[in-house]
C-alpha positions as CSV (number, residue, x, y, z in Angstrom):
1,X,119.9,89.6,131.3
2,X,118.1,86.3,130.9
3,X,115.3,87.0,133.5
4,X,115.0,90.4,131.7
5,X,114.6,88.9,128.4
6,X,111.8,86.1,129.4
7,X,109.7,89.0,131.2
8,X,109.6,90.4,128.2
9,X,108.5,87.2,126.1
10,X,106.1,86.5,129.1
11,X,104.8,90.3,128.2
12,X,104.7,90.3,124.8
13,X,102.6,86.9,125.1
14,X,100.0,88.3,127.3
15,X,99.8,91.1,124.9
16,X,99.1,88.6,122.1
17,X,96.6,86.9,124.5
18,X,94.6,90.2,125.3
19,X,94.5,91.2,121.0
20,X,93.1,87.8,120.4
21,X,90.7,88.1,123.1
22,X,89.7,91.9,121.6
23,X,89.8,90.4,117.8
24,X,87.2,87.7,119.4
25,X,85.0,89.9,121.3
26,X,84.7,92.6,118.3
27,X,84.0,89.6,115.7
28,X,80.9,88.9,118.2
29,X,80.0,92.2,118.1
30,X,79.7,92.6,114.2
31,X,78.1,89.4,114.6
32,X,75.2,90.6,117.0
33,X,74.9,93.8,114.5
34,X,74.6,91.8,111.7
35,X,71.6,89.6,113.0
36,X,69.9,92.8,114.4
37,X,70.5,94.1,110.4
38,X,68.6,91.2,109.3
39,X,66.0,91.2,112.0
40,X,65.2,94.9,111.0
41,X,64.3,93.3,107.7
42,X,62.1,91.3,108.7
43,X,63.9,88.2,107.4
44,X,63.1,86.4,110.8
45,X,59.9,86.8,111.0
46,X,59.9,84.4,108.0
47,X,58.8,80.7,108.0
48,X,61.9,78.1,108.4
49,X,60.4,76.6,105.0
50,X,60.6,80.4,102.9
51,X,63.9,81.7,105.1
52,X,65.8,78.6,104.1
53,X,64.6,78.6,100.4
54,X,65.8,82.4,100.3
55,X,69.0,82.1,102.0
56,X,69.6,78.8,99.7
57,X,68.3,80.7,96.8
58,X,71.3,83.4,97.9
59,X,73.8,81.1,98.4
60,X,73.5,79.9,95.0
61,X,73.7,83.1,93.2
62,X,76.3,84.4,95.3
63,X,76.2,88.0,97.4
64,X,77.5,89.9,94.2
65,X,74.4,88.5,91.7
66,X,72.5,89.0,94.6
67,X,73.2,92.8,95.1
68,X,73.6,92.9,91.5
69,X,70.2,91.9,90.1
70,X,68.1,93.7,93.3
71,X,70.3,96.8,92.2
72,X,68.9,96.4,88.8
């Protein structure tokens, strides 16, 4: 019974193992998606100087202002 029941943590374990690895691998993937979102834009093709000034100028604001006042 004992050899039964550690199989089982030892499977359940590597089931956890192979989620996290899935949870990893998507987050990468709605990373890559959102950079091709913003290279679409034409964000990147922006000088450092202007790109930072922007994304500072954002980050300040916050997302809702942001979508608030170019919703306006």
């Amino acid at each position: 019974m004992a050899r039964t029941l550690e199989q089982e943590r030892i499977a359940i374990e590597q089931e956890a193992h192979r989620l996290e690895e899935r949870r990893q691998k998507l987050e990468e993937r709605e990373r890559e998606q959102a950079i091709h979102a913003i290279d679409k834009t034409g964000l990147l093709k922006l000088d450092t100087k202007r790109l930072s000034g922007l994304l500072a100028r954002i980050r300040s604001l916050g997302i809702d202002e942001v979508e608030k006042r170019l919703t306006a």
